[in-house]
C-alpha positions, 0 to 999 in steps of 0.5 A: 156745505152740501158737498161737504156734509160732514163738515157742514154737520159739524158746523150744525152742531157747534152752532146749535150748542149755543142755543141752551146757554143763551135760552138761560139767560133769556130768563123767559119760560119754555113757551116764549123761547120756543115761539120768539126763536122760530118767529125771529128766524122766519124772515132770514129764512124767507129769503133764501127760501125765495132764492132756492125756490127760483133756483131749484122749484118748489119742493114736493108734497110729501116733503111739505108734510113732511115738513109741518110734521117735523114741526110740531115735532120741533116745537115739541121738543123745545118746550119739553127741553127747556123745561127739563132745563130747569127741573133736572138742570143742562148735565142730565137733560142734555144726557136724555136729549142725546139718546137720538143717536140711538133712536133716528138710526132705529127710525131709519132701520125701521122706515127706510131699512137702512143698515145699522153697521158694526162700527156704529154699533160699536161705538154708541156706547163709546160715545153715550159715555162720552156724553154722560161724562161731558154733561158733568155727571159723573161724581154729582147727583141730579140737580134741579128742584124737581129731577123726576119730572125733569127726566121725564120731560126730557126722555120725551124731549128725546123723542120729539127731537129724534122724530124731528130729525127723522122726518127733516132728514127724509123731506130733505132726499131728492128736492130742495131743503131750505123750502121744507124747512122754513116750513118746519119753523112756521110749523114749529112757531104755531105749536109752541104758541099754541101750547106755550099759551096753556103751558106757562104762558107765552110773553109776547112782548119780553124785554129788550134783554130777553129778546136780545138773547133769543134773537141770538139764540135764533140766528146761532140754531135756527138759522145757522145751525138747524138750516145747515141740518137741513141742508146736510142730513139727507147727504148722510147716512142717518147713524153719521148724522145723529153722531156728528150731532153730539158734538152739541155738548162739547160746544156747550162746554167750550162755550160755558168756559168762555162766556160763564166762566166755568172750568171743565172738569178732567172728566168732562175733558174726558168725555170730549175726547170720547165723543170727538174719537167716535165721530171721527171713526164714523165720518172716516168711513168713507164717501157718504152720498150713496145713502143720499141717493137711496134715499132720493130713490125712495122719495122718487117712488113715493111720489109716483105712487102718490101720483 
């Protein structure tokens, strides 16, 4: 996939839009999701992780910090998000989580001085609505028992996941990714049980259901969906990369058809088809490995400096 980063980006996404209707039937709090999702894909991950490390050396310093803080970042962001979940309901949350198509390009601009180009800028509107639309907002109010702190627990889950993002995307330029990212899941599976313990508790032995549904959350996000972001995201301009994510909400809505039942609105076809328009303009915009090299350039630098 990491010669076809577009593709394998699309896959991501999709993969990762599993992740909220099974973490609502695990039926277990925001900590114990969060802890169970990272431990259970560790050992998968480990393999191929030995395999890379045989093939490719290990990973460099700056990406093993970066990593451990793309971590708690991570874990941040579960616990925030699923959270949100039950206070403000998936439509609103999932709208807030989403502002990262903004935040990671002003992340990349800042840090690295990566371009924001006029299509991009053009678009995000386009796709933002897209978004709105697709999360089933429109014509409905807030849901949830409380919207307040939902939005608010959402707006920072936005945050973490945008840093996340940032930060995986940067450890991943110029050296092997899957080593990096195990890393992110270690990190992530200690900062959600150290937080989750203080904030409604972490079951460490849920039941069979439970874990079932989080067993299957894992191997769809963390295993299959966030690895392959890891794997594709430094092959990718940072704006690509955060528009190719938000097809997360429409996988959401095929899936919800699928497995709950739920008929999506015209609206919400609408909105799918906004999204989908605006990452196809973006991801037609040409070859896009030299900002993969910008970026292997950068870490090159860094870790002569650090030298």
């Amino acid at each position: 996939m990491r010669n076809h980063p577009v593709w394998g980006m699309t896959t991501a996404a999709l993969s990762v839009s599993a992740s909220a209707v099974l973490i609502g039937l695990s039926a277990v709090s925001p900590g114990t999701a969060s802890f169970w999702r990272c431990v259970i894909a560790l050992p998968p991950l480990l393999l191929v992780a030995l395999r890379e490390r045989r093939t490719a050396g290990a990973p460099a310093r700056r990406a093993t910090l970066y990593a451990l803080l793309a971590g708690v970042f991570f874990a941040g962001d579960m616990l925030l998000w699923t959270q949100a979940i039950f206070e403000v309901g998936a439509g609103l949350s999932t709208v807030l989580v989403n502002l990262q198509v903004v935040l990671v390009p002003v992340l990349a601009w800042a840090v690295d001085r990566e371009r924001m180009t006029r299509r991009f800028l053009a678009c995000v509107p386009v796709m933002l609505l897209g978004v709105v639309l697709t999360a089933g907002l429109v014509g409905h109010a807030p849901s949830g028992p409380d919207p307040t702190w939902g939005t608010v627990h959402a707006l920072l889950a936005a945050v973490c996941y945008s840093g996340f993002l940032f930060l995986l995307r940067r450890g991943g330029q110029g050296g092997p990714p899957v080593q990096p990212y195990l890393l992110v899941m270690a990190s992530a599976a200690v900062v959600s049980l150290a937080v989750g313990v203080c904030w409604h508790g972490v079951d460490l032995a849920p039941g069979a259901a439970s874990f079932g549904w989080l067993a299957a959350a894992a191997i769809c996000a963390q295993v299959v969906g966030w690895l392959l972001v890891a794997v594709c995201s430094p092959e990718l301009p940072s704006q690509l990369g955060a528009v190719l994510l938000l097809l997360t909400p429409i996988g959401s809505v095929l899936l919800g058809a699928l497995v709950l039942g739920e008929r999506p609105s015209p609206p919400q076809l609408a909105g799918c088809v906004l999204i989908l328009a605006g990452a196809f303009a973006l991801a037609r915009r040409g070859n896009p490995r030299p900002a993969a090299k910008r970026g292997a350039a950068l870490a090159a630098r860094e870790d002569h400096l650090a030298g």
